[in-house]
C-alpha positions as CSV (number, residue, x, y, z in Angstrom):
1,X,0.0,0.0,0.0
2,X,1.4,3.6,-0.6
3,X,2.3,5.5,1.8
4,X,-0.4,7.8,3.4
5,X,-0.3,11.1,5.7
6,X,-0.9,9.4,8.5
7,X,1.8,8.6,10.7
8,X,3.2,5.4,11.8
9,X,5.6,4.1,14.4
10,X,8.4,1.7,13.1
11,X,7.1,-1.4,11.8
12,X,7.0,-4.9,12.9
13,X,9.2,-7.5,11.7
14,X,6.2,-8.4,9.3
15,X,4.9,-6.2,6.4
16,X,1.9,-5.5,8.2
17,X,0.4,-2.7,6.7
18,X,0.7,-4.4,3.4
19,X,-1.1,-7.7,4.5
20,X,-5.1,-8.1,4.3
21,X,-6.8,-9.7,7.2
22,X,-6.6,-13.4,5.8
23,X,-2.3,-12.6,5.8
24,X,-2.1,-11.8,8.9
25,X,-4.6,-14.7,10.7
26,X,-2.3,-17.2,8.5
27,X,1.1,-15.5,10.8
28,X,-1.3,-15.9,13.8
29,X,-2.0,-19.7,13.0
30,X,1.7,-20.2,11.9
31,X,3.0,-18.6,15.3
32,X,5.1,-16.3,13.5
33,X,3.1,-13.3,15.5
34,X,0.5,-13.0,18.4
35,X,-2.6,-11.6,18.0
36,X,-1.7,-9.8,21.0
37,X,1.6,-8.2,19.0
38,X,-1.1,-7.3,16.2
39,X,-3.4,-5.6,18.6
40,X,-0.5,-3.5,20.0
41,X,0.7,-3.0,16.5
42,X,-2.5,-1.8,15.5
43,X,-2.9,0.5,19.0
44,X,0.7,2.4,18.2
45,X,-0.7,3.0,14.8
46,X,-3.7,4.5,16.1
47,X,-2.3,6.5,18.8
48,X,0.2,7.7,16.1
49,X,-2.1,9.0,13.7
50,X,-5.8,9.6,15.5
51,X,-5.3,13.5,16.5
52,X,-4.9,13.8,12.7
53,X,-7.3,11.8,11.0
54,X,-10.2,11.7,13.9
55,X,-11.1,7.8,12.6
56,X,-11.0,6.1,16.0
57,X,-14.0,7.8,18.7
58,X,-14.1,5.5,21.5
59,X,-11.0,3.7,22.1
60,X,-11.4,0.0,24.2
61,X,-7.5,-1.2,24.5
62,X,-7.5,-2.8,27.8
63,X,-10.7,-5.3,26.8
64,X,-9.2,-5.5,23.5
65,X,-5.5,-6.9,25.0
66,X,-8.1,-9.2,27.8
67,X,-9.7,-11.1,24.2
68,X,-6.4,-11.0,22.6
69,X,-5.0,-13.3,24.9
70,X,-7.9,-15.9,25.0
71,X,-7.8,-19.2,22.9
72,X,-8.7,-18.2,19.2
73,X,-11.1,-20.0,16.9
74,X,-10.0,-21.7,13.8
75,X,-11.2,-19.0,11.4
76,X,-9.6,-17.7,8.7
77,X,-9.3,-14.2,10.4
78,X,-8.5,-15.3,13.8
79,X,-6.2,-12.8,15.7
80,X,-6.8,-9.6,13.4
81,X,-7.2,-6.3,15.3
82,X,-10.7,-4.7,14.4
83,X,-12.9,-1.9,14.2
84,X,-16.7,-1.2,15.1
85,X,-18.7,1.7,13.6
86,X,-20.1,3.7,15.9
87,X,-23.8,2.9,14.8
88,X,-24.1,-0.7,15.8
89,X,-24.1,-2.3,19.7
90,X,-21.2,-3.4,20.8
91,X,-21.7,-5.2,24.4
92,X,-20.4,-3.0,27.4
93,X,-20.0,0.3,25.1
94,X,-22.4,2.8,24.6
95,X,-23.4,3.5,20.8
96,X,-23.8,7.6,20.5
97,X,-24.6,7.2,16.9
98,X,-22.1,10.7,16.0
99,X,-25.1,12.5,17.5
100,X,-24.8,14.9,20.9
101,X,-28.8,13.8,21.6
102,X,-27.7,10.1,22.0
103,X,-24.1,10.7,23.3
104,X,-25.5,9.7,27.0
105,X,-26.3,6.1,25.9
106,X,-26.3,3.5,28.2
107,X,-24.0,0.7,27.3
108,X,-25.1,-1.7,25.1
109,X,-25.8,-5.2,26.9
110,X,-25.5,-7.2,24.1
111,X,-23.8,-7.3,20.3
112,X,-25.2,-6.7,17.6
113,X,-25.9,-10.3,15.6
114,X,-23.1,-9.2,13.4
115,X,-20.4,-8.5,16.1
116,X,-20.9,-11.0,17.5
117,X,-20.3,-13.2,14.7
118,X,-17.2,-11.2,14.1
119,X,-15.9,-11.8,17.3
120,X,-16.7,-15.8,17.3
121,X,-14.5,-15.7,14.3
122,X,-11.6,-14.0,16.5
123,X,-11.6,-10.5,15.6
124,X,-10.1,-8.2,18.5
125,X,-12.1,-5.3,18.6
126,X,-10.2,-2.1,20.5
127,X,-12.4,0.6,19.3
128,X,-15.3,2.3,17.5
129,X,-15.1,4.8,14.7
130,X,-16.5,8.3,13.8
131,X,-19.7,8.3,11.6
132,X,-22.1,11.5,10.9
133,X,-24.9,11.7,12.5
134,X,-27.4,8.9,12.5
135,X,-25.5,7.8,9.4
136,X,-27.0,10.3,7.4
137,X,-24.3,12.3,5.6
138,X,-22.3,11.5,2.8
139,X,-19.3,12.8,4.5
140,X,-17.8,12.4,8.1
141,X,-18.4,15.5,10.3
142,X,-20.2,15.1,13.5
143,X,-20.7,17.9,16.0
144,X,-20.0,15.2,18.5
145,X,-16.2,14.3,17.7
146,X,-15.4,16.4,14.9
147,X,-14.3,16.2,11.2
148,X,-12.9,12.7,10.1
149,X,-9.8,13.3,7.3
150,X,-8.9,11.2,4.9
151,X,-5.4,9.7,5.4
152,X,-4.5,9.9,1.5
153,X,-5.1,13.8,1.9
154,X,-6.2,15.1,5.6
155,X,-7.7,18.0,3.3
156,X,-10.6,15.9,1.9
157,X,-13.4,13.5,3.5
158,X,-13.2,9.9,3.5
159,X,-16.7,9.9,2.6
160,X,-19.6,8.5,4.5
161,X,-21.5,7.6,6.5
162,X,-18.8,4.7,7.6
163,X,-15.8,7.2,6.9
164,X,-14.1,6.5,10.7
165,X,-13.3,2.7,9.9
166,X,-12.4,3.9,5.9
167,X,-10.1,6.3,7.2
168,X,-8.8,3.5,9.8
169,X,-8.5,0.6,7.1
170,X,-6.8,3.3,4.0
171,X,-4.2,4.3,7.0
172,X,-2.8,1.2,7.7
173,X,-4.0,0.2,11.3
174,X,-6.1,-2.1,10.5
175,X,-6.6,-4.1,7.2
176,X,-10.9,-4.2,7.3
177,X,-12.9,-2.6,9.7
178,X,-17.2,-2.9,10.2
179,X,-19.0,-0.5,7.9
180,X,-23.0,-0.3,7.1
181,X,-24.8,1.0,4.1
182,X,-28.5,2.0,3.4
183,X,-27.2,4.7,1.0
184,X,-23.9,4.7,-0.2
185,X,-22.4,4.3,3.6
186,X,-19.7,1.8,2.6
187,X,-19.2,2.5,-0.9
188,X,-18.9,6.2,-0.4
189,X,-16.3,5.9,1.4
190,X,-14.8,2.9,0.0
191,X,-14.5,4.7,-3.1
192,X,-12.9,8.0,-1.4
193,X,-10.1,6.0,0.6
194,X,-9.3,3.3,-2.2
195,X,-10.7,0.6,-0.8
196,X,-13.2,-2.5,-1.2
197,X,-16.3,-2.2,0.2
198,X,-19.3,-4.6,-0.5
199,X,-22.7,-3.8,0.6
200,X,-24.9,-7.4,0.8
201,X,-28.0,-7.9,-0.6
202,X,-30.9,-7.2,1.7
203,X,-31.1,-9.6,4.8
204,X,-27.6,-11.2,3.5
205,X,-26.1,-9.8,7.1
206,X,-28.3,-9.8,10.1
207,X,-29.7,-6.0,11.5
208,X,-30.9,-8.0,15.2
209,X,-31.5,-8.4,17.9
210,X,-32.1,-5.3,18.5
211,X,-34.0,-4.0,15.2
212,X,-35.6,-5.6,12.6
213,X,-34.4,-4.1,9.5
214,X,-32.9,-0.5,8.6
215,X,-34.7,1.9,6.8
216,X,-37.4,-0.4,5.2
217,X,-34.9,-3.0,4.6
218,X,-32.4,-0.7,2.9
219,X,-29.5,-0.3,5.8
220,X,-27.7,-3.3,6.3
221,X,-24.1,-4.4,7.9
222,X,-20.3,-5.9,6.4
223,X,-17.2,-4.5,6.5
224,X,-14.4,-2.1,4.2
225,X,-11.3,-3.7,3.3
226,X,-7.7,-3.6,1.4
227,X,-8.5,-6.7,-0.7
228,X,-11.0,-8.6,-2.4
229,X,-10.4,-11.5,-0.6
230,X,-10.7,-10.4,2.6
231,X,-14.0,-9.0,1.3
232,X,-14.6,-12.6,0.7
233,X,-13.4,-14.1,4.0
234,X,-15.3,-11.6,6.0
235,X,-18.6,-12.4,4.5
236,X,-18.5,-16.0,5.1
237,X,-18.2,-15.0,8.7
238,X,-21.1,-12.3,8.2
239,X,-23.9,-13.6,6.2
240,X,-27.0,-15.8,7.9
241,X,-29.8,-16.1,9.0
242,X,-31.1,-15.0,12.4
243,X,-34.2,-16.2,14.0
244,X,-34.7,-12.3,15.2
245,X,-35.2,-11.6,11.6
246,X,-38.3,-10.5,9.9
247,X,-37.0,-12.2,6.3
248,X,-33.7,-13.5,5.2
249,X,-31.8,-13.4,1.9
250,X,-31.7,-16.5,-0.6
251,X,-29.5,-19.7,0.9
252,X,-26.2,-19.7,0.2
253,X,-24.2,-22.7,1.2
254,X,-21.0,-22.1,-0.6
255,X,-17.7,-20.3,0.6
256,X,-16.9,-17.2,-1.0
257,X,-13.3,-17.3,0.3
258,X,-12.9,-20.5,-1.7
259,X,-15.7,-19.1,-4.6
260,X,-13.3,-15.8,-5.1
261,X,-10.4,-17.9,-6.5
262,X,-12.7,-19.5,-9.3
263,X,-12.7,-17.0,-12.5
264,X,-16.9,-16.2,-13.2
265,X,-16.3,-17.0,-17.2
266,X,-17.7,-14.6,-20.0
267,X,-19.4,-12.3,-18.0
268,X,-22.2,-9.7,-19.7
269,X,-22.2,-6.1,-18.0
270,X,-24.3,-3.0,-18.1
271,X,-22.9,0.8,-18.2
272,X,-25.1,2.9,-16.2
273,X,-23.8,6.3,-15.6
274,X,-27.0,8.1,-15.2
275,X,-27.0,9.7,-11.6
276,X,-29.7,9.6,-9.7
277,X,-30.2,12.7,-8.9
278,X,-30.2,14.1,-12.5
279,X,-26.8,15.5,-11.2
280,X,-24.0,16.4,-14.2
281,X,-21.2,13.7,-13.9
282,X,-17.6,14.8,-13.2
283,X,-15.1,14.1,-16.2
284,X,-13.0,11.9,-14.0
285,X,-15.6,10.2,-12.9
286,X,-16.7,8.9,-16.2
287,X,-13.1,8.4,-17.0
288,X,-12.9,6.3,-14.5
289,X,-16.0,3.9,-15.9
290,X,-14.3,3.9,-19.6
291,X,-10.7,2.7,-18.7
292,X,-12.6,0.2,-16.9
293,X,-15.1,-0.9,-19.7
294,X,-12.0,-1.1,-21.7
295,X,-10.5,-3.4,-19.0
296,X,-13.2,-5.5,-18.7
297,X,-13.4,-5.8,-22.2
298,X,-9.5,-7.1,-22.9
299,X,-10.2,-10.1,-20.7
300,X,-13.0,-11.0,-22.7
301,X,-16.2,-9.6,-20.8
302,X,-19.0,-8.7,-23.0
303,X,-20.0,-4.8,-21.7
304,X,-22.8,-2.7,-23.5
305,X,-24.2,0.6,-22.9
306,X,-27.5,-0.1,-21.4
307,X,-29.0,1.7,-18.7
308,X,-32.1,-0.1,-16.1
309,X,-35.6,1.8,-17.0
310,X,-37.1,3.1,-13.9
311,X,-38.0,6.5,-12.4
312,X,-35.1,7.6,-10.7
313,X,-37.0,10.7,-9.6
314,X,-39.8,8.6,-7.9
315,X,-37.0,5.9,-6.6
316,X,-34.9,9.4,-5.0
317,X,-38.0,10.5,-3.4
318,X,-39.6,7.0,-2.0
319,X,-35.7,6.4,-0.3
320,X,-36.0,9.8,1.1
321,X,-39.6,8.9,2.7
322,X,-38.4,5.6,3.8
323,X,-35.1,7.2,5.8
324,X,-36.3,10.0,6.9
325,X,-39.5,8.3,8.5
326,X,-37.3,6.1,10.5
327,X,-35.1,9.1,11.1
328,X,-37.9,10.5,13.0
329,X,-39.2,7.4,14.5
330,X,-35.2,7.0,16.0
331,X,-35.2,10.6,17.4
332,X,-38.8,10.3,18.8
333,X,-37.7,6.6,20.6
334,X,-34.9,8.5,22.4
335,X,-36.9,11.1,23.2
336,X,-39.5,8.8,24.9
337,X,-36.4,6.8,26.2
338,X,-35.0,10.0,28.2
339,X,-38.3,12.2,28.7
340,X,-37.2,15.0,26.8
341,X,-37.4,15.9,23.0
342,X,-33.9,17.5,21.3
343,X,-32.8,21.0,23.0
344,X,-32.1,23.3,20.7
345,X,-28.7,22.6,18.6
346,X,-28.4,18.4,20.0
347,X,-29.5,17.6,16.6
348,X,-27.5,18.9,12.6
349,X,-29.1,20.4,10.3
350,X,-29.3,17.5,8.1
351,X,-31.2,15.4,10.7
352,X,-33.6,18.3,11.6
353,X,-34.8,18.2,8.0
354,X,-35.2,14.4,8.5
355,X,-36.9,14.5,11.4
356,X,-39.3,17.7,10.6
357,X,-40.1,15.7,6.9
358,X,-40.1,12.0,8.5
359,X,-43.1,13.9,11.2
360,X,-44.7,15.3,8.3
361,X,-45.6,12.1,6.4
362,X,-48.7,10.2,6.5
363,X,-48.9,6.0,7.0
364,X,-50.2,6.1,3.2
365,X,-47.2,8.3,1.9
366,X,-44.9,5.7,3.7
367,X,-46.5,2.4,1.9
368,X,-46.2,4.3,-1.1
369,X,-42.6,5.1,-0.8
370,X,-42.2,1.1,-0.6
371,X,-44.2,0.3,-3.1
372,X,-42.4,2.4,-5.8
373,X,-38.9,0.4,-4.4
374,X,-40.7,-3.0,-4.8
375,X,-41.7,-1.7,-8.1
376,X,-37.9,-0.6,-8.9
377,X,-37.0,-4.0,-7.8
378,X,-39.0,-5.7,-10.3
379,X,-37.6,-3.5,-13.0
380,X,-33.7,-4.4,-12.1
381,X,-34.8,-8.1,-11.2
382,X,-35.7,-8.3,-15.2
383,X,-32.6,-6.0,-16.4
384,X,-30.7,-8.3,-14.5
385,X,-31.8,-11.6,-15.7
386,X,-30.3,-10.0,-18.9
387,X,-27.0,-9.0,-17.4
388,X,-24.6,-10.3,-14.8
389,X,-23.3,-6.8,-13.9
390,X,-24.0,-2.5,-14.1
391,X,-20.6,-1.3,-14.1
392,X,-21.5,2.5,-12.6
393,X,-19.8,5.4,-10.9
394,X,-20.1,5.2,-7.0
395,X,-20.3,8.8,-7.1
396,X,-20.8,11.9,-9.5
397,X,-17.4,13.7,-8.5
398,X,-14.4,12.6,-6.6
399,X,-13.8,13.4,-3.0
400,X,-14.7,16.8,-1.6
């Protein structure tokens, strides 16, 4: 990995910042390192470089060196140092969601259905990282903890809402950390900070115990990595079925660590480049998609200009009922929770519009706004029988 502005104490015997996750669980199994010697690899790092990036908002070391010492699991990413977004419960921690109206939280007493399949598989988690309010914001600023930076260039965002753990992975200190996406939350940021990051299919990962499903089913839970097989590895560990859950993606009883290795053959993919926000598309941007078309091309991929028919107005404003609904339903559950509604300035500008709009909407214009994403579903499920892929931008201009 190149060199970032992030600084770093002197390195381990090992190349560590240039190992994925998978690397350095193989050293762990081979005894060539400790996942204790990781963990404190990965602390120095953070200590190092935190005051200037901001990634890292709630900082666990001393239960992080107590699970580093225990037995580890045979798991393919078994003594790895780790990071969890500070959306999701982690058991004993208390989850502020970036926002100054939930930043007196009572700790969580359980983990999410997702950490806790993360740990199982011997992740050490020693910390939680900065996300925007409520996860709503395409970049990381809270007025809770402060701008996040992105370690390529501390002058620009690492994008968001899951830009703390991008900023953490892109600098080094850790090679995959937990992200979530309803909008864009991992592969905004994925795609500011270089990285890999895969949101599942709905239901893929488990949202529970604690909730049902996120944002009508849009929100869901993985990880940002370094590498594509990690990307792999970390979904095996991920995906499933919980009986919590109101519905649960299609089997799969394959390995996707072992399925990444196999090539996919001939593949057919669509170039979409039409925003959907009617938005003009930044030159390098669409650069981007046609030295990639031409890629994909030379190693015998079939690619075609063909764009999904659907209403990308109506699908904008259904995902903006459908999130800003639960928006306010999220707010008004604290409120009821504590006994007080927001004082004035506890909540961003960008969630008070949420909240007033979310308030505003009727049961009907909430059904609606599903309806028209069923309908869009339908729409892509044909376009895809058609294709395998849509090669697309994952945003309209680089970083800001």
């Amino acid at each position: 990995m190149a060199t970032t502005e992030a600084e770093n104490p002197q390195p381990m015997n090992i190349p560590y910042e240039n190992l994925d996750a998978v690397g350095l669980a193989e050293l762990v199994r081979l005894r060539e390192v400790s996942a204790a010697e990781l963990l404190e690899e990965a602390i120095a790092r953070t200590e190092a470089g935190n005051e200037k990036l901001n990634a890292v908002v709630n900082k666990l070391y001393d239960e992080a060196r107590l699970a580093a010492d225990q037995t580890l699991p045979d798991s393919p990413l078994a003594g790895v140092p780790f990071l969890v977004k500070d959306i999701t419960d982690l058991k004993g921690t208390a989850t502020s969601l970036g926002s100054r109206f939930f930043a007196g939280n009572s700790p969580s007493l359980q983990d999410a259905h997702l950490i806790r399949r993360f740990k199982s598989a011997g992740l050490v988690v020693y910390g939680k990282t900065c996300t925007p309010e409520l996860g709503l914001a395409a970049t990381t600023e809270p007025a809770l903890f402060g701008p996040c930076r992105n370690p390529w260039n501390t002058d620009y965002t690492p994008g968001g809402s899951s830009g703390g753990s991008a900023a953490a992975v892109a600098a080094g200190w850790v090679p995959a950390a937990h992200a979530t996406d309803g909008g864009g939350s991992i592969r905004i940021p994925a795609s500011c900070c270089h990285l890999v990051g895969l949101k599942p299919s709905r239901a893929r990962t488990s949202p529970g115990p604690a909730v049902g499903e996120g944002w009508g089913g849009m929100a869901g839970g993985n990880v940002v990595t370094r590498s594509v097989r990690d990307s792999a590895a970390f979904l095996d560990v991920a995906h499933g079925f919980e009986p919590e859950d109101p519905y649960c993606a299609p089997t799969f009883t394959g390995n996707y660590l072992q399925d990444h290795q196999t090539g996919p053959g001939r593949l057919k993919i669509a170039i979409d480049t039409m925003p959907l926000t009617g938005a003009v598309l930044h030159p390098e941007c669409q650069q981007a998609v046609d030295e990639t078309a031409e890629c994909l091309k030379g190693i015998g991929h079939e690619v075609s200009v063909e764009a999904p028919d659907y209403d990308r107005k109506l699908f904008g404003e259904a995902t903006h009922t459908l999130v800003a609904a639960n928006v306010a339903n999220t707010i008004d559950q604290r409120a009821r929770h504590i006994g007080r509604t927001p004082n004035a300035g506890e909540l961003e500008p960008v969630t008070l519009e949420a909240l007033n709009f979310g308030r505003s909407l009727s049961a009907i214009a909430y059904v609606n706004a599903l309806a028209e994403l069923h309908n869009t579903r339908r729409i892509l499920s044909a376009f895809m029988g058609r294709y395998d892929l849509i090669l697309s931008p994952t945003l309209v201009a680089p970083p800001v």
